[in-house]
N, CA, C and O atoms as CSV, one atom per row, in Angstrom:
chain,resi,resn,atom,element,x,y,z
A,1,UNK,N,N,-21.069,-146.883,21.456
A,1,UNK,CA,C,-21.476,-147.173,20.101
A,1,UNK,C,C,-22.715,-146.365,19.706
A,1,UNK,O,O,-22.642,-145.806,18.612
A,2,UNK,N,N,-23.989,-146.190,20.505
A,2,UNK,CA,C,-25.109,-145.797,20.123
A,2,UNK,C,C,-24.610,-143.959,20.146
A,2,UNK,O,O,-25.161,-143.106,19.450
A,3,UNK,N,N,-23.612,-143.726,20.993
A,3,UNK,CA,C,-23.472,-141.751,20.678
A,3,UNK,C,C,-22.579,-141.601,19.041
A,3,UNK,O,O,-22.368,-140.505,18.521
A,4,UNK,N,N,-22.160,-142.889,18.445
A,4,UNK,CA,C,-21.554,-142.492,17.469
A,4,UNK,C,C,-22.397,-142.315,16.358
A,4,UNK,O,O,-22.238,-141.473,15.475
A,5,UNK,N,N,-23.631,-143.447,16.467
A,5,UNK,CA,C,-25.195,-142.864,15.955
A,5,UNK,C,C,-25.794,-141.665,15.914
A,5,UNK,O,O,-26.051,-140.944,14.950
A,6,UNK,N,N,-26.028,-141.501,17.283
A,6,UNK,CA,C,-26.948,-139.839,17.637
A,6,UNK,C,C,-26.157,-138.898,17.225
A,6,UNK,O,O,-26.650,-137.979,16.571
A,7,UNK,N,N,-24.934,-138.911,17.477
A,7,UNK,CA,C,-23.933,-137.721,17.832
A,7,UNK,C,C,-24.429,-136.886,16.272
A,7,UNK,O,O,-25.178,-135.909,16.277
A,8,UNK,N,N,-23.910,-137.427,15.149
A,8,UNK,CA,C,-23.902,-136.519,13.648
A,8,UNK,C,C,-25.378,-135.350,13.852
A,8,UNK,O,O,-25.322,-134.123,13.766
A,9,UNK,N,N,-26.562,-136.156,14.125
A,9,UNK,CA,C,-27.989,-136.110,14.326
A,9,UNK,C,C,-27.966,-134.426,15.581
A,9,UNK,O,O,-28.358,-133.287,15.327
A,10,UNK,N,N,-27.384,-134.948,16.784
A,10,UNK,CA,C,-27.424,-134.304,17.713
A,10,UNK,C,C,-26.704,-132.813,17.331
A,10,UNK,O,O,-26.916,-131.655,17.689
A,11,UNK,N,N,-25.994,-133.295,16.654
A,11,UNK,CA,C,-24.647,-131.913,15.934
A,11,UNK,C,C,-25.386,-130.967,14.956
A,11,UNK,O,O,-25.330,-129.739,14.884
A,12,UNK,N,N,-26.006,-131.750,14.312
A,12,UNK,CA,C,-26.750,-130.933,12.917
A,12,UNK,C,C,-28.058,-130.043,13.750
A,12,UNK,O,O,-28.155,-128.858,13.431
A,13,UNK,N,N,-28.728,-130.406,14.456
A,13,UNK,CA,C,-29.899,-129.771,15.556
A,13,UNK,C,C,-29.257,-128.700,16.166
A,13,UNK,O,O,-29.749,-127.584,16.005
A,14,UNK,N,N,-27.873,-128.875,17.087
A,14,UNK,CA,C,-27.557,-127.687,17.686
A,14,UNK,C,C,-27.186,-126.572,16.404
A,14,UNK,O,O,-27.755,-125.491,16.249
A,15,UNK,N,N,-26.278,-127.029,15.687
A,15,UNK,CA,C,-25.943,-126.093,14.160
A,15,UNK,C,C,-27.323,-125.003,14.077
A,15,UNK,O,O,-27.315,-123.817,14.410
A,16,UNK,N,N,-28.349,-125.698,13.596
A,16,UNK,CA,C,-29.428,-125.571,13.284
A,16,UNK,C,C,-30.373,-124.459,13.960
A,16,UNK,O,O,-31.093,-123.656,13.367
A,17,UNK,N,N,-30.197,-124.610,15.339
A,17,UNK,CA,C,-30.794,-123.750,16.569
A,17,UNK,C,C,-30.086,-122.652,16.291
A,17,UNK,O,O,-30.798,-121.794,15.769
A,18,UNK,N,N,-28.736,-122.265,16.457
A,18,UNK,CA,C,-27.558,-121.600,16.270
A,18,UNK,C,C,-28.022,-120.730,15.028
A,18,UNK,O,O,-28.550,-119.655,15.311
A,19,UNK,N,N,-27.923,-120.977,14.017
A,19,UNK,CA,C,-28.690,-120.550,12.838
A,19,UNK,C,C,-29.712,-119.907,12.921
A,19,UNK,O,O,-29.638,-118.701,12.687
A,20,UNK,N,N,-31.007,-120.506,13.285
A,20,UNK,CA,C,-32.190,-119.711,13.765
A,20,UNK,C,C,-31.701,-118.630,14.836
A,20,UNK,O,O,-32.291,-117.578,14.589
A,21,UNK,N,N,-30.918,-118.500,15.840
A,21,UNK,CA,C,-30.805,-117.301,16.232
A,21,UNK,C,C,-30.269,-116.085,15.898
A,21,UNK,O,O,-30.482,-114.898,16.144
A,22,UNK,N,N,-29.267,-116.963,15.058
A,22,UNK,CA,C,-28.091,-116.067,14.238
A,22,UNK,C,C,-29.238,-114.881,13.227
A,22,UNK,O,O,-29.154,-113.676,12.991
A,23,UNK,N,N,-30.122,-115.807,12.889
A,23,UNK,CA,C,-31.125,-115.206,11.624
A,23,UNK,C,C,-31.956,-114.410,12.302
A,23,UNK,O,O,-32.301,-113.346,11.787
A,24,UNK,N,N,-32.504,-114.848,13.793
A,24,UNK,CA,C,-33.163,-113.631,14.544
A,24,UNK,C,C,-32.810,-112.580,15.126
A,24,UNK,O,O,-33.426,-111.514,15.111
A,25,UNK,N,N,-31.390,-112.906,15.897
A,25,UNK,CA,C,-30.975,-111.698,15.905
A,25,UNK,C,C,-30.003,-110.996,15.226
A,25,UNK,O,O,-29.177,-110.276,15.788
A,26,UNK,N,N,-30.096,-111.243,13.613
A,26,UNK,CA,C,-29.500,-109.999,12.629
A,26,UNK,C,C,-31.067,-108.893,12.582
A,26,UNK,O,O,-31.140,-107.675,12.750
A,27,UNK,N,N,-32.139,-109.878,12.294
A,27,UNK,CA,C,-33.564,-109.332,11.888
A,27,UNK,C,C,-33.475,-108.266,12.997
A,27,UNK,O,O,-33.580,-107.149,12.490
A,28,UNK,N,N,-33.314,-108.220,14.370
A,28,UNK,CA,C,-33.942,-107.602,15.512
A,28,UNK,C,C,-32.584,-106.588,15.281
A,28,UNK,O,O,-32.758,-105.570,15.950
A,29,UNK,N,N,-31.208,-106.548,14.497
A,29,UNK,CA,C,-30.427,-105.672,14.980
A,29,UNK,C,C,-30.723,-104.479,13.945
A,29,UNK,O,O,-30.757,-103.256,14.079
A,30,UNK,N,N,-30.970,-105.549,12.598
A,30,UNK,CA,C,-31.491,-104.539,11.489
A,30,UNK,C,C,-32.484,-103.534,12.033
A,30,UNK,O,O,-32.088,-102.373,12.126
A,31,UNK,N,N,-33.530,-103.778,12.347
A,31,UNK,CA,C,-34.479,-103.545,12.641
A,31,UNK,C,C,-34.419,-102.245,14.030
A,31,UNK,O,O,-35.175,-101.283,13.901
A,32,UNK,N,N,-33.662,-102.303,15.066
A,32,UNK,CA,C,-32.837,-101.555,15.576
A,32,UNK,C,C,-32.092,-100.221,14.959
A,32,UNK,O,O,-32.132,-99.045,15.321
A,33,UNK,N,N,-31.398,-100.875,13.885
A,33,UNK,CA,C,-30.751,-99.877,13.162
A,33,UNK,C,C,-31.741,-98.935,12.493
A,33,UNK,O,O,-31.818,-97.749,12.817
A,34,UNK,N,N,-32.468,-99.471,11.586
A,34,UNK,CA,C,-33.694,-98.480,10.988
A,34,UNK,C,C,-34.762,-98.167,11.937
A,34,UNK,O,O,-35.806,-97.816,11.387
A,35,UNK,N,N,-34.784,-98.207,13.461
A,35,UNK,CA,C,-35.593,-96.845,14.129
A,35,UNK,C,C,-34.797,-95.899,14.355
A,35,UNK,O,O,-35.146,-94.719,14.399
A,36,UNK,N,N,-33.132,-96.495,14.597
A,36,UNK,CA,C,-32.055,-95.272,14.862
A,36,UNK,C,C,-32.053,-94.648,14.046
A,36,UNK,O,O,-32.276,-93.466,14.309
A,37,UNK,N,N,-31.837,-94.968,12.749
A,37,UNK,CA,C,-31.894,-94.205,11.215
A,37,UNK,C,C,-33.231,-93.324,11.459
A,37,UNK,O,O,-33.032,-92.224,11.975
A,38,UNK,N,N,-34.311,-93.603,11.211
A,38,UNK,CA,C,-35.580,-93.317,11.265
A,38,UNK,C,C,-35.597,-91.538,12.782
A,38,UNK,O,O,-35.795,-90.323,12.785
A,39,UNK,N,N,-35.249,-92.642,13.717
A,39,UNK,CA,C,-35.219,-91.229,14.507
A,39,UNK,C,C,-34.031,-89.560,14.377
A,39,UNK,O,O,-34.149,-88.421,14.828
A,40,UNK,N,N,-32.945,-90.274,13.505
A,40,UNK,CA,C,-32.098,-89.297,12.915
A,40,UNK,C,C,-32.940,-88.238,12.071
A,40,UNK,O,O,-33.027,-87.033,12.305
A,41,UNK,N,N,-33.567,-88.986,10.994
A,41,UNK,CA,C,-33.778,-88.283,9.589
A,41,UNK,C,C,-35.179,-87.490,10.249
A,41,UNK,O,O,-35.467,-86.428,9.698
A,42,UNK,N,N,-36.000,-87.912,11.313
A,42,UNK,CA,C,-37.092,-87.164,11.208
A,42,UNK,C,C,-36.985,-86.046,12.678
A,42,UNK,O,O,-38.010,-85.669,13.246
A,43,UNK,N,N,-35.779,-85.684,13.072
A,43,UNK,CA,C,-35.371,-84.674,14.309
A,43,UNK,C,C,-35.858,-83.460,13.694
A,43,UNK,O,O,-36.373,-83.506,12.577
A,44,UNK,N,N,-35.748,-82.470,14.279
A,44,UNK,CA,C,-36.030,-81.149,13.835
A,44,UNK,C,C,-34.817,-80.405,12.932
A,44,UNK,O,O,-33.888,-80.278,13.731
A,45,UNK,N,N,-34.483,-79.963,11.881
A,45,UNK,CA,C,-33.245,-80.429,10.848
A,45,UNK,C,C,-32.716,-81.690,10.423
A,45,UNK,O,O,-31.726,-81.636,9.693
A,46,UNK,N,N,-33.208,-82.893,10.752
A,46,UNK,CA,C,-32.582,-84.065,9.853
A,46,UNK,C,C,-32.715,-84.231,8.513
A,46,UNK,O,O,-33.420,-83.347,8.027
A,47,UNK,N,N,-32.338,-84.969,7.782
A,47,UNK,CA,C,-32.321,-85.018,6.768
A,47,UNK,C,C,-32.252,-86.402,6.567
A,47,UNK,O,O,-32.119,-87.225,7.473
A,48,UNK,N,N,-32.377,-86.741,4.945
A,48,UNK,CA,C,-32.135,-88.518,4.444
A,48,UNK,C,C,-31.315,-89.063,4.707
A,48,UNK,O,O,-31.266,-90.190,5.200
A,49,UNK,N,N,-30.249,-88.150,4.340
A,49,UNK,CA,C,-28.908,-88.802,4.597
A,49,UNK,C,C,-28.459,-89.022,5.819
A,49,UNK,O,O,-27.751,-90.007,6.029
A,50,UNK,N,N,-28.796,-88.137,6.835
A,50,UNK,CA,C,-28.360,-88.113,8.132
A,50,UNK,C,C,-29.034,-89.724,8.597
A,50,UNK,O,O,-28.468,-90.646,9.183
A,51,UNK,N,N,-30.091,-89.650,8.210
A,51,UNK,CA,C,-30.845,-91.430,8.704
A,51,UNK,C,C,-30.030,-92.241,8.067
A,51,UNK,O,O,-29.245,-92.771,8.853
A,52,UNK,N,N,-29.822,-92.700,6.489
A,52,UNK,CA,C,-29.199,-93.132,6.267
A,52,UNK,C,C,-27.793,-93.638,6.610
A,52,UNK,O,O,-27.372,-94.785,6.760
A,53,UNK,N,N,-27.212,-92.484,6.687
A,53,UNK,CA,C,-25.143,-92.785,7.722
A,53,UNK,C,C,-25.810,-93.364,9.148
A,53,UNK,O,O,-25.367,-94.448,9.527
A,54,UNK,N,N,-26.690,-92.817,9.845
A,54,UNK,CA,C,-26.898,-93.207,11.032
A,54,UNK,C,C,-27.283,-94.504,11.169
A,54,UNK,O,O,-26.823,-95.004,12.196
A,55,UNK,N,N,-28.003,-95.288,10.471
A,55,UNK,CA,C,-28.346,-96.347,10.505
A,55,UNK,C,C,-27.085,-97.175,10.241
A,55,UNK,O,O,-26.625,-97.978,11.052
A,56,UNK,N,N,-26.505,-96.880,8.890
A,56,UNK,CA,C,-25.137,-97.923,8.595
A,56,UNK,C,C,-24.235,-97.916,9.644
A,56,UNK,O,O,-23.870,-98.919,10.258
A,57,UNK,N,N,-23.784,-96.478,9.898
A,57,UNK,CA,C,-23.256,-96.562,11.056
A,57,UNK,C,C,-23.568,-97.465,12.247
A,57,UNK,O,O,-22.622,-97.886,12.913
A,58,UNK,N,N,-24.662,-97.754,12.527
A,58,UNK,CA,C,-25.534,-98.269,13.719
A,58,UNK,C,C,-25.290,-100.297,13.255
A,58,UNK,O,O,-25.304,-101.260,14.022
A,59,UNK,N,N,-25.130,-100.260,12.017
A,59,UNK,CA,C,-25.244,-101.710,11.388
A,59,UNK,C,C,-23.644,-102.199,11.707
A,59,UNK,O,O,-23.339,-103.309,12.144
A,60,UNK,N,N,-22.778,-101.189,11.410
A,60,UNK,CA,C,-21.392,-101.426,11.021
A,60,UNK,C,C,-20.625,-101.425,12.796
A,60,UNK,O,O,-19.419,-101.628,12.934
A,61,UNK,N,N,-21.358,-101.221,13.750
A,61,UNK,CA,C,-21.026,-100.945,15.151
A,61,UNK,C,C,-21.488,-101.869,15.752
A,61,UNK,O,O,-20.720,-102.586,16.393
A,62,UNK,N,N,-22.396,-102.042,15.737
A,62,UNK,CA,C,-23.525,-103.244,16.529
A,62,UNK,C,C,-23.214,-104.515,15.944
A,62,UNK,O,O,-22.514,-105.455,16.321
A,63,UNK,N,N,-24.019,-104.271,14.774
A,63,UNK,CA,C,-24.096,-106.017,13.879
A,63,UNK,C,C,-22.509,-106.306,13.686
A,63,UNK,O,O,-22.118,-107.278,14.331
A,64,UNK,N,N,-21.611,-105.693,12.980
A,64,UNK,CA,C,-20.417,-106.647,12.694
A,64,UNK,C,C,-20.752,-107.464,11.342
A,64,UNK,O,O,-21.341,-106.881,10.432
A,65,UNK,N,N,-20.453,-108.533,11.245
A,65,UNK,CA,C,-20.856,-109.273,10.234
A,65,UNK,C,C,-22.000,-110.276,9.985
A,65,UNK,O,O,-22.365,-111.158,9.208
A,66,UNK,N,N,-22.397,-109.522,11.268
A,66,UNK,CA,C,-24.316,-110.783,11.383
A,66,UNK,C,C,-24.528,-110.395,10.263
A,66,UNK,O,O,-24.508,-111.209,9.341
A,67,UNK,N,N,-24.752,-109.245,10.065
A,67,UNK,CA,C,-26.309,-108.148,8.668
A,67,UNK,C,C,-25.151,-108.148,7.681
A,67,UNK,O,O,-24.108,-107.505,7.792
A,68,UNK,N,N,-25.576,-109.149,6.486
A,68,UNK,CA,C,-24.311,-108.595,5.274
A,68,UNK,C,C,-25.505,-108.121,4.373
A,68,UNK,O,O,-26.732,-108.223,4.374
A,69,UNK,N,N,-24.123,-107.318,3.288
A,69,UNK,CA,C,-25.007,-106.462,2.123
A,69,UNK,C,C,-26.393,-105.764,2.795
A,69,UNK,O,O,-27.441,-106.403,2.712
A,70,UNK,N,N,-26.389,-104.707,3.330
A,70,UNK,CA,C,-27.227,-104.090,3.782
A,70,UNK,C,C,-27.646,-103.128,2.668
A,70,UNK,O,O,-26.776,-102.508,2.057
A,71,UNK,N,N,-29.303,-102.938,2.300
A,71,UNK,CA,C,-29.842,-101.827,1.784
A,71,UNK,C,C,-30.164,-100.889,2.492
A,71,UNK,O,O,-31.074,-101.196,3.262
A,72,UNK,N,N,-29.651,-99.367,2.622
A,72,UNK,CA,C,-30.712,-99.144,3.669
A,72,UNK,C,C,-31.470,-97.713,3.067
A,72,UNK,O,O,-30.906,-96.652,2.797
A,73,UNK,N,N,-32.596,-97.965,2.975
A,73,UNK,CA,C,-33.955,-96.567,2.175
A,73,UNK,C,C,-34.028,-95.795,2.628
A,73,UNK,O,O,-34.310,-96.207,3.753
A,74,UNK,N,N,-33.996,-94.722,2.688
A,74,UNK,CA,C,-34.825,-93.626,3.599
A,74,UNK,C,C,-35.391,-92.708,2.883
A,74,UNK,O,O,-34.667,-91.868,2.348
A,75,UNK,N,N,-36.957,-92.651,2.693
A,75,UNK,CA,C,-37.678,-91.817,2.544
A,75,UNK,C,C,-38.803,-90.667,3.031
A,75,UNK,O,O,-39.400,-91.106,4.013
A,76,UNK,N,N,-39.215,-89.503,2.697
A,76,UNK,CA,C,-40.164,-88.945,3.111
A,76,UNK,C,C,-41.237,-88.388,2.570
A,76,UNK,O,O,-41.161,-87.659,1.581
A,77,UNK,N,N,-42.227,-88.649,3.108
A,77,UNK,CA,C,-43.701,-87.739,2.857
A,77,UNK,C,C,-43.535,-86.599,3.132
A,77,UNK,O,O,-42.411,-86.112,3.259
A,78,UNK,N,N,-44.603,-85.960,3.274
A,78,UNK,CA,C,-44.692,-84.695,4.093
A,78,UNK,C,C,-44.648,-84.281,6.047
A,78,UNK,O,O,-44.308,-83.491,6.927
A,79,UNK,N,N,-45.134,-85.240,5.786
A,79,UNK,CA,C,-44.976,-85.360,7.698
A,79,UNK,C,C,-44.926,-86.722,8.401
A,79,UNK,O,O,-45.364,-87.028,9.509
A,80,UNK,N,N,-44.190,-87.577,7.351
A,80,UNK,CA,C,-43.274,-88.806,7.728
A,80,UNK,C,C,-41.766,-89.047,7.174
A,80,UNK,O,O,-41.259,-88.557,6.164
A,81,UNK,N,N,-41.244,-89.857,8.032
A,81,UNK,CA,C,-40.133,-90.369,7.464
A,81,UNK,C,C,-40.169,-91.990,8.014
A,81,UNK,O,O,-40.499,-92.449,9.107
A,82,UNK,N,N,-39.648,-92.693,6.679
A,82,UNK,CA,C,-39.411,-94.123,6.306
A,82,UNK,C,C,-38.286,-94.361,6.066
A,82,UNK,O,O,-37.581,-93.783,5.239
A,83,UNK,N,N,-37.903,-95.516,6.983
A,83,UNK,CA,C,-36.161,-96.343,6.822
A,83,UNK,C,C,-36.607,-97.628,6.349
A,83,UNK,O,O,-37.584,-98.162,6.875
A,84,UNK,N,N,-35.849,-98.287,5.204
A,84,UNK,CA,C,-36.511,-100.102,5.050
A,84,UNK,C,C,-35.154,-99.931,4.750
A,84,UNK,O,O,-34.496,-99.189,4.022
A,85,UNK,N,N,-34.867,-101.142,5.787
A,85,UNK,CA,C,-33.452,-101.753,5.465
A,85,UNK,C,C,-33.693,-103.583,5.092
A,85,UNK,O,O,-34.221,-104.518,5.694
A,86,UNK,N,N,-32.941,-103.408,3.702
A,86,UNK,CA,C,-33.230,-105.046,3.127
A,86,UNK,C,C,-31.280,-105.661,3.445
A,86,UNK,O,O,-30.261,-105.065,3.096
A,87,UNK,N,N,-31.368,-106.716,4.038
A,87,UNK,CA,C,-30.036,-107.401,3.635
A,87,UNK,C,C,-30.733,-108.767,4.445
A,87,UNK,O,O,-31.821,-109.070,4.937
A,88,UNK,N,N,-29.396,-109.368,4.251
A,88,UNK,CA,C,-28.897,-111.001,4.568
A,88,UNK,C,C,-28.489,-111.477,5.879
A,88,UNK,O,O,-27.624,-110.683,6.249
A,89,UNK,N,N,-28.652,-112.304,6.714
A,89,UNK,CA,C,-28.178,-112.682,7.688
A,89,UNK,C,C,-26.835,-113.420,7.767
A,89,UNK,O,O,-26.999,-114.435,7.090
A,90,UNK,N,N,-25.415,-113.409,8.328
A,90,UNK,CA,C,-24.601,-114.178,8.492
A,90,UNK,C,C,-24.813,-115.516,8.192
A,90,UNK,O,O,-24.777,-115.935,9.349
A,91,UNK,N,N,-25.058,-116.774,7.331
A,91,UNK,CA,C,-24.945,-118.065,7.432
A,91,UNK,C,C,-23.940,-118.844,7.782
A,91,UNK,O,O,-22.750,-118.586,7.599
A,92,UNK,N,N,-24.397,-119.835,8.303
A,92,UNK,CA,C,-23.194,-121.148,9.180
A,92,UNK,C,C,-23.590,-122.135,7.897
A,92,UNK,O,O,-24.657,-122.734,7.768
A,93,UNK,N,N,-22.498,-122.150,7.015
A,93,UNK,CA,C,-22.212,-123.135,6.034
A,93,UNK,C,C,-22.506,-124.786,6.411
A,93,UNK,O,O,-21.847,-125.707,6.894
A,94,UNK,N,N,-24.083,-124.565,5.824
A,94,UNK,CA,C,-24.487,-125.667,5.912
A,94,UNK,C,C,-25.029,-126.124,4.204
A,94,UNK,O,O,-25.531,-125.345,3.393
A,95,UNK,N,N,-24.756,-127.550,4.000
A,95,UNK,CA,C,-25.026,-127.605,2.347
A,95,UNK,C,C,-26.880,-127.623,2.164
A,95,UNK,O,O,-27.638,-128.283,2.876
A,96,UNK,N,N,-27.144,-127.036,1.426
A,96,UNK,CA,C,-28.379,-126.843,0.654
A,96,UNK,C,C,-29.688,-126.077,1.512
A,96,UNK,O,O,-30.890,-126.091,1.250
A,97,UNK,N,N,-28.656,-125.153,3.075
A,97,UNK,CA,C,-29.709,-124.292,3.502
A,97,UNK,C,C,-28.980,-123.381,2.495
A,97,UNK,O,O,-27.853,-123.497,2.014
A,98,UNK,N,N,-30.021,-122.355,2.291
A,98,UNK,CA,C,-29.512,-120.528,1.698
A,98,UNK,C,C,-30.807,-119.948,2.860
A,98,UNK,O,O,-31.964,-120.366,2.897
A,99,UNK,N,N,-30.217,-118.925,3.705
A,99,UNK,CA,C,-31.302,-118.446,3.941
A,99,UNK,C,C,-31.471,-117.193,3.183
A,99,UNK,O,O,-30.654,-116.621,2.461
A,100,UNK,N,N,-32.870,-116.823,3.528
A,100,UNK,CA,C,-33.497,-115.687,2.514
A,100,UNK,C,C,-33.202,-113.994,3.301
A,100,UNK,O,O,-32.931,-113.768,4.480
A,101,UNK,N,N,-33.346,-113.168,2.350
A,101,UNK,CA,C,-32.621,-111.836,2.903
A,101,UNK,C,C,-34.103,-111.639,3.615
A,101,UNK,O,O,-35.104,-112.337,3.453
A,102,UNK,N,N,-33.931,-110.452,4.467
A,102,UNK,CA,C,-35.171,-110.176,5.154
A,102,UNK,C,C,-35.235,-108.639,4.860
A,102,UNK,O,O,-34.393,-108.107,4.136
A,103,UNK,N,N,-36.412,-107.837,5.529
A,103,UNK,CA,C,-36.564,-106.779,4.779
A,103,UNK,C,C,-37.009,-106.132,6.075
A,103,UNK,O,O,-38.063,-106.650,6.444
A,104,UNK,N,N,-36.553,-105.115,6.960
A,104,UNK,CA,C,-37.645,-104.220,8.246
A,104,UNK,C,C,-37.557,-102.849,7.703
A,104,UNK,O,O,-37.101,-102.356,6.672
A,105,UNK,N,N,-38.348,-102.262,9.106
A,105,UNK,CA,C,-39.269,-100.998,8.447
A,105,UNK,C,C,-39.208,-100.012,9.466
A,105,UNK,O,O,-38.631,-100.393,10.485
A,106,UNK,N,N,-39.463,-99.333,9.471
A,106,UNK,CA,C,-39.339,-97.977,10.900
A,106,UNK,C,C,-39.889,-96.931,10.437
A,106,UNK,O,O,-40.061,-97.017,9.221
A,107,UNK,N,N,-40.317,-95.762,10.993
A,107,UNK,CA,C,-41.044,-95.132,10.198
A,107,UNK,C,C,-41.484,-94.184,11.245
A,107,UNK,O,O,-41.462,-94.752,12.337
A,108,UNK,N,N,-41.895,-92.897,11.331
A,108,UNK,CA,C,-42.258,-91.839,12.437
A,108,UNK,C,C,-42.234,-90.613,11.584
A,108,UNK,O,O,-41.765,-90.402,10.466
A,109,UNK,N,N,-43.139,-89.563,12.790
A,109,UNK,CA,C,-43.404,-88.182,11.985
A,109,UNK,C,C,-42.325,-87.313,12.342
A,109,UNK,O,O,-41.514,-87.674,13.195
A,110,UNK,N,N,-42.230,-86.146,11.741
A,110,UNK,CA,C,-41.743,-85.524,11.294
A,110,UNK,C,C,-41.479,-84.251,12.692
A,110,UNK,O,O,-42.390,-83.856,13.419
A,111,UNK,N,N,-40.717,-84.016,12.740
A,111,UNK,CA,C,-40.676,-82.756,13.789
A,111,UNK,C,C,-40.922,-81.933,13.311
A,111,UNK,O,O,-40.379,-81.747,12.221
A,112,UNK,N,N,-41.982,-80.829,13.871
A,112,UNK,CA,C,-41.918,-79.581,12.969
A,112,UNK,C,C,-42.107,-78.418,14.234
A,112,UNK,O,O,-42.738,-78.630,15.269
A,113,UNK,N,N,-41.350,-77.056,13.857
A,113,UNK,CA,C,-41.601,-76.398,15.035
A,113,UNK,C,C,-42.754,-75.288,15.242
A,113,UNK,O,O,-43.172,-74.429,14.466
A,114,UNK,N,N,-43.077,-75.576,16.414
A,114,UNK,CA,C,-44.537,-74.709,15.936
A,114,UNK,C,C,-44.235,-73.513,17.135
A,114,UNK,O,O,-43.569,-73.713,18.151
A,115,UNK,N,N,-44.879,-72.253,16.764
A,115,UNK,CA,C,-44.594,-70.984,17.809
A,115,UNK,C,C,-45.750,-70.847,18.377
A,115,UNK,O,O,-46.794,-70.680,17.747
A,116,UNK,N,N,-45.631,-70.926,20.006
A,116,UNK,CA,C,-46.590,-71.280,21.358
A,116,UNK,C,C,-47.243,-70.071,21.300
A,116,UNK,O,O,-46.596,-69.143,20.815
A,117,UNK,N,N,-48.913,-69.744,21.859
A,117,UNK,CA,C,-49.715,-68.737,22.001
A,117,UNK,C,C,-49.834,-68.060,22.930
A,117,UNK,O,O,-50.644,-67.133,22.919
């Protein structure tokens, strides 16, 4: 009688845990993806785009359907390059959570070739 009590209680906690990881590790795969991106675009010939495909690519291989609606940025300075990838984590349909999209960052210099003395 008393597990037909706990049990609903006990169910919604594991859900819950499940969730929080689900949400940490989309963050850590995203986040993954835009240093891969990041280390594409700033090689010696990379380019934006090359970070860019590389990263989605990297999202669409790895993550699966953890990371939905993925943004992914890639910009440059002069002797940087920047990946910010914004999207959503997979949710476990629970009523009146929404979780919130998250946003990571990656970022490194630029290769440039220099002729030895």
């Amino acid at each position: 009688m008393e597990l037909l009590l706990w049990f609903p209680g006990l169910l919604l906690i594991v859900v819950m845990v499940l969730q929080v990881f689900s949400y940490a590790w989309a963050r850590e795969t995203a986040h993954n993806a835009a240093r891969y991106g990041a280390y594409h675009a700033r090689i010696l010939g990379g380019t934006n785009e090359d970070g860019r495909q590389e990263a989605s690519t990297y999202l669409s291989e790895v993550a699966g359907t953890l990371v939905q609606d993925p943004s992914i940025v890639v910009s440059r300075t002069a002797g940087r390059v920047d990946v910010t990838i914004t999207a959503r984590p997979r949710q476990i349909p629970l009523p009146g959570i929404d979780l919130p999209r998250f946003s990571v960052h990656a970022s490194g210099p630029i290769e440039q070739f220099t002729a030895g003395s």
